[in-house]
N, C-alpha and C positions, 0 to 999 in steps of 0.2 A: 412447685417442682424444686428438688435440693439442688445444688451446687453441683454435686457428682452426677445427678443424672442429665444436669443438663451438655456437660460433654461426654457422657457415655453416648447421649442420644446421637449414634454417629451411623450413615450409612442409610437411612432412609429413604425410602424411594417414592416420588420424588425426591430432591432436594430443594426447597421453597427457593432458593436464588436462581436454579437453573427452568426458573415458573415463569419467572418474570417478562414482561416483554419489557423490550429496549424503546430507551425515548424515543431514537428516530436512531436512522443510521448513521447520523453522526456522533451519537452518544450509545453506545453500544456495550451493555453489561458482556461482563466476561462471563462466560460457563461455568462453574466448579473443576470441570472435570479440566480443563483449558489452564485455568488459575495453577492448579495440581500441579498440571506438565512443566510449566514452567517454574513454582517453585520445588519441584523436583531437581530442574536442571540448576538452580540457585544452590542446592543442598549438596549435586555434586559437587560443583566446582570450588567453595568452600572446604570439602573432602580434601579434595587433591590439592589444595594452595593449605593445607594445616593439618598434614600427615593423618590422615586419614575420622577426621575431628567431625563431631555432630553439630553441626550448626544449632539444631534444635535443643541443643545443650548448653546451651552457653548465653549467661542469663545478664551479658550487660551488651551483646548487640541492638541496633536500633532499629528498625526499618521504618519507613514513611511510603503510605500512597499517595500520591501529591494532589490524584481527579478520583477521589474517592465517588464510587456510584452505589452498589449494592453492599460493599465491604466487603468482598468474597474474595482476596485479596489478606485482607487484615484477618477475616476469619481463621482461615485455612493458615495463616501463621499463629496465631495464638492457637488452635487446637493443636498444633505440633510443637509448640515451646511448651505449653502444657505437659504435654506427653514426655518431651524433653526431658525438661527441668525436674521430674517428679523425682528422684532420686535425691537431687540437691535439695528441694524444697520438699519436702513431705506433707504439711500439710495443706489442699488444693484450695481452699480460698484464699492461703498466703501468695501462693503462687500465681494465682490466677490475678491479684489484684497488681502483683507487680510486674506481669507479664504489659498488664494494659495502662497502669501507669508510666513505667520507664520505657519498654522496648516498643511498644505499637501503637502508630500515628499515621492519621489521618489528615486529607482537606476534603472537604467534600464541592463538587462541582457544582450543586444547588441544595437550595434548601430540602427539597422532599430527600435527594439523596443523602446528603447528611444523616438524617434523618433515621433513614432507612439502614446504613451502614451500621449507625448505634445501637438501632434496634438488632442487628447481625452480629457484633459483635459484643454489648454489654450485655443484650437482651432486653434490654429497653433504651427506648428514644431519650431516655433523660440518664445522663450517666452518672448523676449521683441521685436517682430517684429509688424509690425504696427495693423494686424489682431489678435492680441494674448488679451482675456481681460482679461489679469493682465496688469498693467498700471507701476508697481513699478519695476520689474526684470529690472537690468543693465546688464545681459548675458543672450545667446540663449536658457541655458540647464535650465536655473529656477530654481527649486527646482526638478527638475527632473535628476540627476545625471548621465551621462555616460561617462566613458573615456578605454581607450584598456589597461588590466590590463593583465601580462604575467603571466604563469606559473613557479612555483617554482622550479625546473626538479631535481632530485638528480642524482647518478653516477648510481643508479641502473635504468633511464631513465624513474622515476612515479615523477610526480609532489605532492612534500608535505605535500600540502593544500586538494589536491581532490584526490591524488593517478590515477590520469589517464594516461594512457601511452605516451611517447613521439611521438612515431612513429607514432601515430596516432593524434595527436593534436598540433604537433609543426610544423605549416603547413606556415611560412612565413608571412609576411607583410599583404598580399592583402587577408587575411580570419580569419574569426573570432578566436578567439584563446578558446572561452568558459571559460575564466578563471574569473570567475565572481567574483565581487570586494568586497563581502561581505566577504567572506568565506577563500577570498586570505591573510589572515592578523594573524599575532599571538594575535593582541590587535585592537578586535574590537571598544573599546570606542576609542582609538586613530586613529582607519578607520574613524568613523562618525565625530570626532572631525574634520578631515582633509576635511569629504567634507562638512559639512555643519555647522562646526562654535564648539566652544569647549565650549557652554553653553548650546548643543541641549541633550535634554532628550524626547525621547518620550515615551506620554503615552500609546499609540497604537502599534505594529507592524502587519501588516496584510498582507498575502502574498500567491503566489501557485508557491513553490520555481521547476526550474528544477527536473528534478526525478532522471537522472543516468550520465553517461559519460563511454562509452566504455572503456574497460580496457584491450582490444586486444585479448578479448576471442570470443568464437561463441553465437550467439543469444542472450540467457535473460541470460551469463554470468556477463555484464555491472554492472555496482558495482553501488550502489543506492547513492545521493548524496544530497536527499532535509532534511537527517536528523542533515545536517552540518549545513545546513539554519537554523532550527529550534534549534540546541545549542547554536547558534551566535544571535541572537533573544534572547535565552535566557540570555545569557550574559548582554545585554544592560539594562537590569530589567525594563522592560516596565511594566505599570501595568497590561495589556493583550497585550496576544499576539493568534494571530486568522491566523493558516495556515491549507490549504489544501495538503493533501499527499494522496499518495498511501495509500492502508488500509496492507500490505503486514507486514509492521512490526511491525503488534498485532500478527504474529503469526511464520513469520518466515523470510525470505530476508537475501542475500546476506551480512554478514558481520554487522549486525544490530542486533544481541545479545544485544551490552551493551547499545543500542538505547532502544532497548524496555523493558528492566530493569530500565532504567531509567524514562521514559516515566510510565512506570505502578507503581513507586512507589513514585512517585513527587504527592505529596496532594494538590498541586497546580492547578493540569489538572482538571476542575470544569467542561467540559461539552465535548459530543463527539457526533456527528451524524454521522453517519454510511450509505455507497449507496453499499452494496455487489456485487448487480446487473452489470454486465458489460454493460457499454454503457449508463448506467440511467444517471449518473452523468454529464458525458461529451459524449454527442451522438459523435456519431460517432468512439472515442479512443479507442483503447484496451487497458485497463489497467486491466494487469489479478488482480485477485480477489477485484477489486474494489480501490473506493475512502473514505474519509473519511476529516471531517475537524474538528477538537477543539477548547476549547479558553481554555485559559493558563490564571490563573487570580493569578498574584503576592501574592493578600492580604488572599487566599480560603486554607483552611487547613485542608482537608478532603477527604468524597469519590466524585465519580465522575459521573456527573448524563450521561448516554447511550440509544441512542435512534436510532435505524436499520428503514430506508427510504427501501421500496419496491414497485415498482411501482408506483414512488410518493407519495407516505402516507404511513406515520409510521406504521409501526405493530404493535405498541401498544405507551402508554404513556411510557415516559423516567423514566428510575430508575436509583435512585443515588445505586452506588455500591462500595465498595472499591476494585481496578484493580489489586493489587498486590494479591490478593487470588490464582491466579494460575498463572504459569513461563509465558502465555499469555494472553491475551485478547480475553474473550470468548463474538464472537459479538453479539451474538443472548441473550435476557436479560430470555426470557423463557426458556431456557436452561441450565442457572445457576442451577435452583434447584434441573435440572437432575443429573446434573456432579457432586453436593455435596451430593444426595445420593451413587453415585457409589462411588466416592470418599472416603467416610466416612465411607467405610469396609476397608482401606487399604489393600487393594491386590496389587498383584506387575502387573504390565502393559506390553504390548506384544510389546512394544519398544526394551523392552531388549530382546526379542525372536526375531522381525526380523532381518535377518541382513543388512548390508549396503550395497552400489551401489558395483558393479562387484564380487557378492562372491566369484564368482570363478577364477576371475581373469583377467574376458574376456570383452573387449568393445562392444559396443550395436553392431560395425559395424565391428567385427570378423566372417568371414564365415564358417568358418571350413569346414570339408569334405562333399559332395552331398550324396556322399553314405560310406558305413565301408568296401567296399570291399578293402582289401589291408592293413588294416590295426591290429595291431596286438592284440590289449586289448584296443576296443570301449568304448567309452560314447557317450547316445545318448545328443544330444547340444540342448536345447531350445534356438533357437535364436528370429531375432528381423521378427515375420511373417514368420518364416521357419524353420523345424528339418534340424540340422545339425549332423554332427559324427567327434570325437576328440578323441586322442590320451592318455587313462588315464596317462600317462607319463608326459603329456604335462599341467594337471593341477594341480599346485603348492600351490593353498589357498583353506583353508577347504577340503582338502582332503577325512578326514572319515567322509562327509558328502553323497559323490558320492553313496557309496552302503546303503544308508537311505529313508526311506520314504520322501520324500520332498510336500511341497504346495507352490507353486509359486504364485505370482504377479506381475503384471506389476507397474516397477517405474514409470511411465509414466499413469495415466489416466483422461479421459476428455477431453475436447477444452476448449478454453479460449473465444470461439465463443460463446457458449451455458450457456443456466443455470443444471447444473450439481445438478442430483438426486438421483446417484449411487452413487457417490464419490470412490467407489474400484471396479478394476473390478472383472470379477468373479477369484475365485480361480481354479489353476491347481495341478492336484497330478500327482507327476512325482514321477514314482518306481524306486526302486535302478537300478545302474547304469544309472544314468542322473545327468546332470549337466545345467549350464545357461550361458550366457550371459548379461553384464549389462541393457538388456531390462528388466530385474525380478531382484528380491527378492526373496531371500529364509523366507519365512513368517515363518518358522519352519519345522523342520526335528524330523522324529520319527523313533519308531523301526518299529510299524507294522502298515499296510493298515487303519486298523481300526481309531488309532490313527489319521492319518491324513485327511478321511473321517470325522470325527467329528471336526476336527480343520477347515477345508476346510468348513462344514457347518454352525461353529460358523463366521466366516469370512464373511458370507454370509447374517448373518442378520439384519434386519432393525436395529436394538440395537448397534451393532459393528458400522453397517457404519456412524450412525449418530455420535458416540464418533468422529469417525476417520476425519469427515465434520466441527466439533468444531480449527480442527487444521490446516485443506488443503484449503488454501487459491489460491493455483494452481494449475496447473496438475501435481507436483511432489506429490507423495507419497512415503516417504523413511518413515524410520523406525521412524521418528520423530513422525509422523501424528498419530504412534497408541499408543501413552503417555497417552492416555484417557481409555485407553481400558485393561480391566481386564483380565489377564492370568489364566483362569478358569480351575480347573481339567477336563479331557481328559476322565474322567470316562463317559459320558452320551451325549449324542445329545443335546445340546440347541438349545433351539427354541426362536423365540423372546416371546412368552408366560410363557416359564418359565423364561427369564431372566428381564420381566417387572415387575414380582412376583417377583423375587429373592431381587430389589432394591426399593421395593414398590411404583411404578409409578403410580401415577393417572390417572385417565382416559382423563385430559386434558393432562397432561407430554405424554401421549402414543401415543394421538391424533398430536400432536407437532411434536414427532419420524416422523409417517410415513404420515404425510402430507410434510415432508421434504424433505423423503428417499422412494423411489420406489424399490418397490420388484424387485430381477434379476430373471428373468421369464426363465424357463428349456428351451424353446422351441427357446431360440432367440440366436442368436453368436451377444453379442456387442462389445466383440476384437478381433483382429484378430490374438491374441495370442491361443486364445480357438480355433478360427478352424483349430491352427497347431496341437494342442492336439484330436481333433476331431477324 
């Protein structure tokens, strides 16, 4: 196949990289189409910072993927500097070979991906092999980098760099070790100096760095790890820098506090598109509460323009906002002017009324007794889908809570399968003498019935739940998620009509609420925490 037809060959359908299945959900090929969007928005905002100028024209910028997977990525920029540069270069192997020598650079995240990348963007796996058209590379890897990079391991057995455990990752010779060569380094300009030469500055970095690495716990314990990428990136002061991540740490994540403080107060972060949607971004992955991708512009000193993707098209025009107004990143841009009326009564918030996971002391997977016979001074146990019976003797934390009016919640609600309308489930009033299980939360404890029928109904309305939707980006609901949500006197029933009055919401702000958030209907059990209360 010539030169010319192998980038004419453009536009086929399939496209072989959007074929591929991803390693796992932690390592997660990009789309083509995905890649596109975001170096499209790369392309404008170089427009608009250099009077009106073709990126794809201009033949001494650099870019680097830093966790090269499929190259889809590096492709999609050399097919467009191609197309570029053609005026300047005329003839297309000249062009072609200094597109992928000077300007487009790679690391790849393991060997098969390297690999792979090469074969995507030279057209063969060896880049100075005889089918590869770059013409100039004297080694196989080109500008595509990969070599077996070990982990850092301390006495305490977490590796320095990534904090992942040994036991789980120090697996010998003959298997990947995931110790990715970016991130492995206390001086990243002295990494890239070493692999590709100690005069390289790029002006690009673009990437969809790994997401986690097991850290020897159970399930979504896995400690998140693409926000290492994105420091290290920062580090090399690119002029942009363009990565996809999870959307998890605008609002909460594993260990990602000082990420997302960072990240929200950097006047740097010029633009954000937002996929909430599970599955829109990358069919098929689970990636609970979504994806999202930025550009990071060195020279931009200000707020930061936000635009939420919903079924493929935007819900509205992007608005610039400044991200540090509140401790997260509130996704939704219609939603801002709800939260700054409730907001701007400072009232104190029902964070600090729930409490934290196992009030009472007890794991989700504690059984306690089938029945009380036998036993000498009961509590009844809300556990995880089943009443249990326990020992007042036997519960040591928040003791003079047991004989209180209680309103429970499940920590736990949603799937990460669905689009999620409820965001909480319903509430339970458990009478003294009861206690929980870490399946609930104690939402608040009162003196009388009364008291916690009125809390149990404010808990209940469209108004509560959509605050609490602003923060839950997964199925947990801890006491974090209700930060938004005002701790109103106990004197009176709200209704969501008086509390739309109360914060003067428009009839579009209202309309926003509960096209968002679905009424919990009397007539239906949606956990199966409620038909143990039943």
């Amino acid at each position: 196949m010539s030169l010319k037809a192998t980038f004419e060959l453009r536009g086929r359908n399939p496209d072989v990289l959007s074929c591929i299945a991803n390693l796992s959900n932690d390592e997660v090929f990009t789309p083509p189409d995905f890649a596109n969007r975001m170096l499209d928005t790369l392309a404008e905002s170089w427009a608009n910072d250099h009077n009106g100028a073709n990126l794809w024209s201009n033949p001494d910028v650099r870019f680097l993927d830093p966790v090269t997977k499929s190259g889809v990525f590096l492709r999609g920029i050399t097919r467009r500097l191609t197309e570029g540069l053609a005026d300047q270069m005329p003839d297309l192997a000249s062009r072609v070979d200094h597109i992928l020598t000077r300007q487009v650079f790679g690391i790849g995240i393991t060997q098969i991906t390297a690999l792979l990348a090469r074969r995507s963007v030279y057209c063969s796996k060896y880049a100075d092999g005889e089918h590869s058209i770059a013409k100039n590379f004297t080694s196989p890897s080109g500008n595509i980098w990969f070599e077996r990079t070990e982990h850092a391991w301390t006495k305490k057995g977490r590796c320095r760099y990534c904090g992942t455990n040994r036991e789980i990752l120090d697996r010998g010779d003959e298997q990947e070790t995931h110790a990715y060569a970016f991130i492995h380094t206390d001086d990243i300009n002295a990494r890239i100096a070493e692999l590709f030469g100690d005069d390289m500055q790029f002006d690009v970095i673009i990437g969809n760095p790994p997401y986690q690495l097991s850290d020897g716990g159970h399930g979504t314990s896995a400690a998140p790890i693409y926000q290492l990428f994105v420091e290290k990136a920062f580090d090399l002061d690119p002029r942009y820098a363009v990565f996809v991540t999870p959307s998890r740490w605008m609002a909460g994540g594993k260990g990602l506090g000082e990420f997302r403080e960072r990240m929200l107060s950097d006047k740097r972060l010029r633009a954000i598109v937002d996929y909430p949607k599970l599955y829109e971004a990358f069919p098929g992955v689970k990636i609970r509460g979504g994806v999202s991708y930025f550009l990071w512009d060195r020279e931009h000193n200000g707020p930061c323009s936000v635009q939420t993707v919903w079924d493929g098209e935007p819900t509205g025009p992007p608005v610039v906002r400044h991200l540090d107004d509140y401790d997260i990143l509130v996704r939704r841009n219609e939603a801002v002017p709800i939260l700054d009326k409730v907001r701007a009564r400072s009232e104190p918030t029902l964070d600090q009324r729930v409490s934290s996971r196992k009030p009472f002391g007890f794991a989700t997977n504690f059984e306690g007794r089938t029945s009380s016979v036998g036993l000498a001074d009961t509590v009844r146990l809300f556990a995880n889908q089943r009443t249990a019976w326990v020992e007042r003797a036997a519960i040591h934390l928040n003791h003079d809570w047991i004989d209180r009016w209680k309103v429970l919640m499940t920590a736990v609600q949603g799937t990460s399968a669905a689009v999620e309308t409820k965001f909480l489930s319903k509430p339970i009033i458990a009478g003294p003498g009861t206690a929980c299980t870490e399946t609930y939360l104690v939402a608040g404890h009162f003196e009388t019935e009364a008291e916690a029928q009125r809390y149990a109904q404010y808990l209940r309305t469209r108004f509560v739940r959509f605050l609490v939707s602003l923060r839950k980006h997964t199925q947990h609901a801890t006491s974090g998620v209700y930060a938004f949500v005002p701790d109103l006197p106990l004197d009176q029933t709200w209704t969501d009509k008086k509390l739309y009055r109360r914060y003067g919401l428009t009839d579009e702000e209202i309309a926003f609420i509960e096209l968002r958030v679905a009424e919990h209907n009397d007539t239906l059990f949606d956990d199966a925490a409620e038909k143990v209360d039943g």
